[in-house]
C-alpha positions in Angstrom: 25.3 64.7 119.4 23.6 68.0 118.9 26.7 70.4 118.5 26.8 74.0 117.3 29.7 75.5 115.0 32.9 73.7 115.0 34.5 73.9 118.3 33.3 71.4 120.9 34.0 72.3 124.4 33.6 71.5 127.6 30.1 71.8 128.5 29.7 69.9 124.7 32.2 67.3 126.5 29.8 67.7 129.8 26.2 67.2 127.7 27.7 64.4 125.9 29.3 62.3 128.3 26.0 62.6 130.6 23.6 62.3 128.0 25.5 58.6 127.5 25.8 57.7 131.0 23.0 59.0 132.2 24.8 60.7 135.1 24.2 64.2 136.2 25.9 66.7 133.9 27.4 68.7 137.6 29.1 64.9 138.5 30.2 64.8 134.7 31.7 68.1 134.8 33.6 67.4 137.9 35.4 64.1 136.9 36.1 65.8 133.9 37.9 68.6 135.8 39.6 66.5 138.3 40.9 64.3 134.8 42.7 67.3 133.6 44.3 68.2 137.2 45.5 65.0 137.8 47.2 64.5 134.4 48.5 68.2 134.7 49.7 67.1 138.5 51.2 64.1 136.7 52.9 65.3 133.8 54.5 68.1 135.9 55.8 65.4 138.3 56.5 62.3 135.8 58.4 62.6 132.6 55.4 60.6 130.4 52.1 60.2 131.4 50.3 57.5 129.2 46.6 56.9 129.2 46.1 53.0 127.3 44.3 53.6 123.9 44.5 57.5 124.1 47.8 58.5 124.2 51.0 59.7 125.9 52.0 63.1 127.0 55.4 64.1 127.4 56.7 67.7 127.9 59.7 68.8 126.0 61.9 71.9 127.1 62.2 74.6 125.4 65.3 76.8 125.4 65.1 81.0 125.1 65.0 82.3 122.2 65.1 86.1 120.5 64.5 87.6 117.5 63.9 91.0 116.0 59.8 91.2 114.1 59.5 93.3 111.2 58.7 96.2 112.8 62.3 96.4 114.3 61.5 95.5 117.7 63.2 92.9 119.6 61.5 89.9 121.2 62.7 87.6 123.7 60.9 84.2 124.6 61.9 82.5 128.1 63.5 78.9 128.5 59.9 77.0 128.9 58.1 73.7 128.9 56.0 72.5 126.3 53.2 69.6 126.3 52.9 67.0 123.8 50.4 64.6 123.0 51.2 61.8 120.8 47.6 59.8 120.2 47.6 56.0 120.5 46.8 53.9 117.1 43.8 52.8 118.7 42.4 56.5 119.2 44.5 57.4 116.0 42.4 54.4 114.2 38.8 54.5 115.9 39.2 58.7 114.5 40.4 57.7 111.1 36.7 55.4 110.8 35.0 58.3 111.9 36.5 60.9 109.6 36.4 58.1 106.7 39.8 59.3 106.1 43.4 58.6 107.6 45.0 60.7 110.6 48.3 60.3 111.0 
């Protein structure tokens, strides 16, 4: 893999993937878009979404909140949804032999 810096993104995703299958980086890119609607369609629909030996998403609501910052302005945050990922051992474990170190 022949990545600059140390974000990898998804035309990184794109080259990679196609460079491994051989399939044309504009077919790469478009499974890998249609991946992330679906499990966005999905986790808005389902209440866990769980990929085998990658993990599970779940979404976990959040109530309003308020607050005053230092400045002595006040702040309000809306009742909202948040995403979780929680990675499987097997993706936990296959990273943890890359890195040479343990993820937890």
């Amino acid at each position: 893999m022949n990545i600059q810096g140390k974000e990898f993104d998804r035309g990184d995703l794109t080259r990679h993937i196609a460079e491994k299958t051989g399939v044309p980086e504009a077919d790469v890119l478009k499974v890998i878009e249609w991946t992330a609607v679906s499990i966005a369609d999905a986790i808005a629909e389902f209440d866990r979404v769980e990929i085998h030996d990658f993990g599970t998403f779940t979404t976990k609501n959040l109530q309003p909140d308020s607050g005053t910052l230092p400045s002595g302005q006040q702040w309000d945050a809306p009742a909202r949804a948040k995403v979780i990922f929680k990675p499987a051992k097997a993706f936990r474990e296959q990273l943890a032999n890359r890195l040479q170190k343990p993820v937890i």
